[in-house]
C-alpha positions in Angstrom: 58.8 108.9 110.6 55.5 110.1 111.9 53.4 107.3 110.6 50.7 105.7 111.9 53.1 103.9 114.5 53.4 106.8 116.0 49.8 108.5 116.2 49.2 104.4 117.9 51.8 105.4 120.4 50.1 108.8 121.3 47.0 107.4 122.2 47.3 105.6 125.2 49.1 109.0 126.3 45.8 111.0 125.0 43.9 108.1 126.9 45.9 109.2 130.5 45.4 112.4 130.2 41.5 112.0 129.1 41.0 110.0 132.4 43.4 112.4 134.8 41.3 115.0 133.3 38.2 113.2 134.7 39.5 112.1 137.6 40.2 115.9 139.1 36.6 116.9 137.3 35.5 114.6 139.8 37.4 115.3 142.8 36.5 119.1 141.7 33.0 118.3 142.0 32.9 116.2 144.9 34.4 119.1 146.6 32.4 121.4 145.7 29.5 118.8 146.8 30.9 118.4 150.0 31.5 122.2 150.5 27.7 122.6 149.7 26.8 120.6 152.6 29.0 121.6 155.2 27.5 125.1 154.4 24.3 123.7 154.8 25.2 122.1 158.3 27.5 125.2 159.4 24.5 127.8 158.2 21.6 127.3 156.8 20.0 124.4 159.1 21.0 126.7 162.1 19.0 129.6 160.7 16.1 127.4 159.6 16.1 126.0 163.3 16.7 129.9 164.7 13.9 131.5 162.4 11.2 129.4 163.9 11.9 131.1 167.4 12.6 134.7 166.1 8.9 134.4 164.3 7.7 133.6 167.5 9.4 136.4 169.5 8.5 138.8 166.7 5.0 137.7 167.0 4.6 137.9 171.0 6.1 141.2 170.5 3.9 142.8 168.0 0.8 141.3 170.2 2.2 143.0 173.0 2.1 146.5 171.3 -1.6 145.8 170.4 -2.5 145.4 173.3 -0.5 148.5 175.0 -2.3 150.7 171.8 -5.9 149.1 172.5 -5.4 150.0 176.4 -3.7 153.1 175.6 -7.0 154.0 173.6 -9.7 153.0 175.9 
């Protein structure tokens, strides 16, 4: 009854299932792939491109204040 026969029969079931398996691994990581960059193009290049400009408005500020303390002390 449950001979080899039928352990033959099983495989190319096991096989399917095996390869479905890898196939939504896949799609699951490619996902996640392409979640990672839209993240990057939605957030993190923004900031990068926005953190350049705050340095140098953070930078012209504090300059300002030394010069308004070194005129404020002479």
């Amino acid at each position: 009854m449950g001979g080899p026969q039928s352990s033959l029969l099983a495989l190319p079931h096991r096989g399917s299932h095996f390869l479905q398996s890898l196939t939504i691994n896949l799609e699951v990581v490619l996902g996640l792939f392409s979640l990672k960059r839209k993240i990057e193009d939605d957030a993190v290049l923004p900031a990068k491109l926005m953190a350049a400009s705050a340095l140098e408005l953070e930078e012209a500020r504090r300059v300002k204040q030394e010069v308004m303390i070194r005129d404020y002390d002479l």
